[in-house]
N, C-alpha and C positions, 0 to 999 in steps of 0.2 A: 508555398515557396519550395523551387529544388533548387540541387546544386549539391556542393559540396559543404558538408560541415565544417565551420572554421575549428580550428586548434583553439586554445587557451591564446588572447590576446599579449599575451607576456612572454608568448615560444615565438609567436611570428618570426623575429629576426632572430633565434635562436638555432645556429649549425652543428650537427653532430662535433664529436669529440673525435678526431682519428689522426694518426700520421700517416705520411705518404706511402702508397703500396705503389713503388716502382719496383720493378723487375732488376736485380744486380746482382752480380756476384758477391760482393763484399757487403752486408747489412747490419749499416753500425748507428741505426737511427733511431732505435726503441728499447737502449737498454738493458734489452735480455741476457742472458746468458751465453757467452760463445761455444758455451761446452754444454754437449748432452747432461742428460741423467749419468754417475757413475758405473762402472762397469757392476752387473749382478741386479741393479734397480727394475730394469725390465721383467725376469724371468720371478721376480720378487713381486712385483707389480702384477704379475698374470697370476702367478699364485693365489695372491690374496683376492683377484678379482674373480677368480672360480669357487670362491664359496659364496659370491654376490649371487642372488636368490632375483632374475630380474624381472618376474614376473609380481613382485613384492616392491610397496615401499621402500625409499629407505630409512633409516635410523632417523629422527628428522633431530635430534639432539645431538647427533653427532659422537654421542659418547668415546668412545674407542680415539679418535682423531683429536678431542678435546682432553683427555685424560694426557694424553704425549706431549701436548702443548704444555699443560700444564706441569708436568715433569719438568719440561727442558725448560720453562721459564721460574720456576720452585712456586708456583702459587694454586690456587684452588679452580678445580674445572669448573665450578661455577663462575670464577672469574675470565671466561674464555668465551666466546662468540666467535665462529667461521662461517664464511661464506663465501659466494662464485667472486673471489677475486677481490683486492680489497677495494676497488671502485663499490662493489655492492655492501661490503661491510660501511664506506663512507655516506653511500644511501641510506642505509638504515639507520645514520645517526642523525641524518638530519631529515629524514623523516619524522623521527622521534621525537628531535631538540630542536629542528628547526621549523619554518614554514610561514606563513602569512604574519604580521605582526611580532615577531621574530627577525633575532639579524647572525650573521655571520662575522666573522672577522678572517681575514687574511691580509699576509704582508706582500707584499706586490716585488720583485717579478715572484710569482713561483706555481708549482703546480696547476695548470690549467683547470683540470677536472676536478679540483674542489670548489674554484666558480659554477663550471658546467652541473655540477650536480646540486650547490643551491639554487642554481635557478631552475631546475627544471621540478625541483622539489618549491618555488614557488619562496626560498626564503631570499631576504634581503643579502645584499653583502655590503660592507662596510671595510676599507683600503686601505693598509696601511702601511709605510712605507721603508725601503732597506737603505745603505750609505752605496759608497762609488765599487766597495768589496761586497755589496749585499750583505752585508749583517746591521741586524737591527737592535738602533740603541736600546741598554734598557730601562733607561731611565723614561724614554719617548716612548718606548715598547707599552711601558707597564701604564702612563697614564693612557698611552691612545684606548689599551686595552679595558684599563676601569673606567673609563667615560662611555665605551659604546656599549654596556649593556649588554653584549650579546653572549647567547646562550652556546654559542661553540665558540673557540678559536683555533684556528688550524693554522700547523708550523709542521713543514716538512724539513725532513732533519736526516740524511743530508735533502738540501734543497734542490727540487729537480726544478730548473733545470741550471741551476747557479753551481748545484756542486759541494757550496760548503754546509756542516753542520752548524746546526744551533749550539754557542755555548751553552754550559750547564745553567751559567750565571743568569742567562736571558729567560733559558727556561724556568727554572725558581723563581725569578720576578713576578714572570707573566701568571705561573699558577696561584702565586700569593695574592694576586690580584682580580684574577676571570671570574666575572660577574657567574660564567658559564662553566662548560666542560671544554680545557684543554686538550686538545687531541694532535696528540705527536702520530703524523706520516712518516713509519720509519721503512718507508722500502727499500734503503739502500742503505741500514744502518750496520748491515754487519762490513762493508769497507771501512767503516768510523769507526774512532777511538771509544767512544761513549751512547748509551741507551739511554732515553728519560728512563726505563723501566729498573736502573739504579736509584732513582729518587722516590719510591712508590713507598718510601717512608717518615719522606715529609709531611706536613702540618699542611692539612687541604689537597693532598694525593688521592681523596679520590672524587675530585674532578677531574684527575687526570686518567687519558683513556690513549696506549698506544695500538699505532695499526701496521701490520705488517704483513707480509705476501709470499708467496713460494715460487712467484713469478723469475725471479732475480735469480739469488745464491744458490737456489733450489732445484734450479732449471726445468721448472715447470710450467711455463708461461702458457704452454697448451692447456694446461689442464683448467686453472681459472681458479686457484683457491689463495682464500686471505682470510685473516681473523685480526681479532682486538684482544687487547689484555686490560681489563678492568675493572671496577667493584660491580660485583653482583647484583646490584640494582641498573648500572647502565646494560648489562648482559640481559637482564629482562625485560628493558625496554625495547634492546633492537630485536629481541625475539617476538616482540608484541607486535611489531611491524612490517616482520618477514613471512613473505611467502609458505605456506605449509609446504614441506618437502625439499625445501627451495636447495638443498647441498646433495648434488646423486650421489647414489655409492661408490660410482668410479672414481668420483670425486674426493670421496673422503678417503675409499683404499690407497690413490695417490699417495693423498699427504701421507696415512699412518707409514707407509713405505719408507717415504722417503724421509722419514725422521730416524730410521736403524742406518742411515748412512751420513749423521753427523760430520764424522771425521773428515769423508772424502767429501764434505760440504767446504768444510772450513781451509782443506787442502789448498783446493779452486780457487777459495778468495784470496788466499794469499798471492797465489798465481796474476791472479786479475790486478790484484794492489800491485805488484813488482812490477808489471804489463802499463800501467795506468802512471808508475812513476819513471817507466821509457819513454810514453808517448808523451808525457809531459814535459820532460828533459829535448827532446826532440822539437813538439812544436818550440820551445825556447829558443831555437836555432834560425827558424824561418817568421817573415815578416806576419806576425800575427799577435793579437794581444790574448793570452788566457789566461784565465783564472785557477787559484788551488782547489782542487778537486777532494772529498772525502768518499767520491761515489764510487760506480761504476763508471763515470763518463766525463768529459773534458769541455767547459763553454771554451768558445775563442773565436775573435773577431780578427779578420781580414784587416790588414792595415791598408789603407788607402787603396781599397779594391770592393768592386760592388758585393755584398756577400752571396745574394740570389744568383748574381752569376756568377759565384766559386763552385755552391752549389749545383749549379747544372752542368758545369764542367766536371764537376765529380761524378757526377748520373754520367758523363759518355764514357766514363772511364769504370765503370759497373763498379762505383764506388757511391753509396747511399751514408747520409748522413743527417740528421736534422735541422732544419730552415729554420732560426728562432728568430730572424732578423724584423721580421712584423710583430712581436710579440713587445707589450708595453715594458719597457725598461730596459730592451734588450736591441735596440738597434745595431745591425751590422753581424748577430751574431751568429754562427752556427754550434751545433751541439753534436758532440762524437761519442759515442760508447766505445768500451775499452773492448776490443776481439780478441782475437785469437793471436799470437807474433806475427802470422804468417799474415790475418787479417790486418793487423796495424801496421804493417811493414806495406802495405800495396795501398794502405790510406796517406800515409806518409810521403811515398814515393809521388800521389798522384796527388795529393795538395800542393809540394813542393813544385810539381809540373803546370798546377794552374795557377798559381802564384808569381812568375818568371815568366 
């Protein structure tokens, strides 16, 4: 027989994970950062990466990178896991907890790529659902949760791409309950009020397992690094199933960098929150419905206008923004990340333009 080899029968109609790569000047579609690295981060950056040996492995434990983690979070480097970005820290967990015979849980709308990556890891998922504000009851939360069994449940906190955070009260429920390992997505938790990683001394804390990124508040989206904060025994599992080497040293000299500049981390988000409660105040002005944001970014739906074509009215105005209006739960909708003023002032002006 020739030909080509089929894939796994279960990726057949399975399509990568990407947002749109148009060409525009204003790019408020993926959340990242409007603002570089802080001033000094580079020539800090090169520094440390001139004692990188690159004809040598790296560190494959990370030490140095995981010690800082563990400082800024007050808990034990043994309690820390990193890796290329936290999509790969999410693989490794459901490599580990999940797969064949195994189920997932998620509450619908929200993060895409925690579908994409149990499926492509071959585990079930199992739906469960938010109210007309996206928050999920927790009364319905907690039995959906202890009826299905499953050995993860994933709750992104704030919820991308809805915006708001999980209360505390929902999260204590669901952990008092999960068959499994709770696992709080917090990539956008430093705009929020509140961490699950405040609750890590609750009764059954450690099923719980947060994931977090340096993509965002860090402004590192280039670089590709994310870790977990969790008991020692989860920390050994996704080390059981990660790649040898799998975190370079440019990679981890990154992070250790960019953790001596704290201060001028948490500057930016303020910046961004103040920016995020203009644009907010503003779409409240023009025909559109959105929602309260905890994040980096604003959902909001077109009033009685197609939303794919606000959208591409936005692309001739080299204004980018994300299409969420085919995504289940989310009819009509688009999704803005919070820019720069100058950034949100030429989104504003040119949504108001294709609105009228």
């Amino acid at each position: 027989m020739s030909g080509p080899v089929p894939v796994r029968p279960d990726l057949v109609e399975l399509t990568g994970y990407h947002s749109a790569q148009v060409a525009a000047d204003v790019r408020l579609n993926t959340n990242e950062s409007p603002y570089p690295p802080p001033d000094g981060w580079a020539e800090a950056f090169a520094a440390e990466v001139a004692q990188v040996d690159p004809h040598r492995y790296p560190d494959r434990h990370a030490r140095a990178l995981r010690a800082g983690l563990a400082e800024l979070h007050g808990v034990g480097e043994d309690e820390i896991f990193c890796a290329n970005g936290s999509n790969e820290v999410l693989q490794c967990l459901l490599l580990a907890y999940g797969g064949p015979g195994r189920c997932a849980v998620m509450f619908e709308p929200t993060y895409a790529l925690h579908r994409y990556i149990s499926n492509i890891t071959g585990t079930p998922v199992v739906t469960g659902g938010r109210d007309e504000q996206f928050a999920i009851d927790p009364d319905e939360g907690a039995a959906f949760v202890a009826e299905s069994g499953a050995t993860i449940t994933f709750l992104c906190s704030p919820n991308n791409p809805t915006g708001n955070a999980e209360r505390p009260e929902v999260i204590e429920r669901l952990l008092a309950v999960a068959p499994g390992l709770l696992v709080l997505d917090e990539a956008y938790v430093q705009f929020a009020r509140s961490s699950a990683l405040a609750l890590r001394d609750l009764p059954r804390a450690e099923r719980l397992v947060v994931v977090r990124t340096f993509s965002k508040t860090w402004s590192l989206a280039a670089v590709r690094l994310g870790y977990l904060v969790a008991t020692p025994a989860v920390v050994e599992a996704c080390e059981r199933v990660s790649l040898p080497y799998h975190l370079s040293a440019y990679t981890q000299a990154a992070g250790i960098v960019a953790l001596r500049f704290r201060a001028e981390m948490e500057a930016r988000v303020a910046r961004i929150i103040e920016e995020r409660g203009r644009l907010q105040a503003a779409l409240a002005e023009l025909p559109v419905q959105s929602w309260p944001s905890d994040a980096n970014f604003v959902l909001f739906r077109p009033t009685g206008r197609d939303a794919r074509a606000v959208w591409s009215a936005l692309v001739k105005r080299s204004v980018l923004v994300r299409d969420c209006s085919s995504w289940d739960g989310l009819a009509g909708c688009l999704r803005v990340s919070v820019g720069t003023p100058e950034e949100n002032d030429r989104f504003l002006e040119s949504l108001e333009a294709c609105l009228t």
